[in-house]
Structure formats: structure tokens, C-alpha cells
C-alpha positions in Angstrom: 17.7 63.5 -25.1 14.6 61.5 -26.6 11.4 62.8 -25.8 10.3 59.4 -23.9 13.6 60.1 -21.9 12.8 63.6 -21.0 9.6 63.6 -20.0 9.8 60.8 -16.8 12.8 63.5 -15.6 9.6 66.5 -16.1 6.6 64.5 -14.6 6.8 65.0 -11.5 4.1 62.6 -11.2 6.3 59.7 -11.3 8.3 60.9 -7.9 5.3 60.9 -6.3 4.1 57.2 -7.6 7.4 56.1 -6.2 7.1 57.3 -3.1 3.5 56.1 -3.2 5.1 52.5 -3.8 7.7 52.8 -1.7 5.1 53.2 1.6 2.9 50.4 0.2 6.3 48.3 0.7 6.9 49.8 3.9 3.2 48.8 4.9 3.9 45.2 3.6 6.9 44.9 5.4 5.5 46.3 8.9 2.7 43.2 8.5 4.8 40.7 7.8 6.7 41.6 11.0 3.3 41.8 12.4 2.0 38.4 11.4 6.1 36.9 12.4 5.8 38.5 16.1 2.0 37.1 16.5 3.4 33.4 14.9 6.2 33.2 17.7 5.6 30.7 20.6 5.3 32.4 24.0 8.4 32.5 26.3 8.1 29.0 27.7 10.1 29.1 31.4 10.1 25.2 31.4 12.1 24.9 28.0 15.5 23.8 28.7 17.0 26.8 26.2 14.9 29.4 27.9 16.6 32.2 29.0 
């Protein structure tokens, strides 16, 4: 195994960065569903299609 293919199996570094990026995406996503909730019109009752 090369040495520049070993090494990223070692570090144990890189696991964490992942996980490190992995909850920045989660962060992002959780906004955006945020920012999507607070963008929705209110329930209108006098809309024909309200439920």
C-alpha cells in the first residue's frame, strides 16, 4: 500500500474532520428547513383548497 494511501487509513484526524463536516451539513440543512417553514404563507381559512 503507498504511503499516501496508508496514512488517511492511520490519521485518525481525517474521521473526525468528516464528522466535523458532516454536522456543518446537518446545520445547513436544519436552516434551510428553518428559512422554508418561516417562507410558508399562514393557513388561510378563506382559501378555497384549505383544509
Amino acid at each position: 500500500i503507498p504511503a499516501e494511501v496508508r496514512e488517511p487509513l492511520i490519521n485518525p484526524s481525517n474521521k473526525a474532520n468528516k464528522r466535523k463536516r458532516d454536522d456543518v451539513a446537518l446545520e445547513e440543512q436544519e436552516s434551510w428547513v428553518v428559512v422554508l417553514e418561516r417562507d410558508l404563507p399562514e393557513d388561510d381559512s378563506e382559501d378555497p383548497t384549505y383544509e
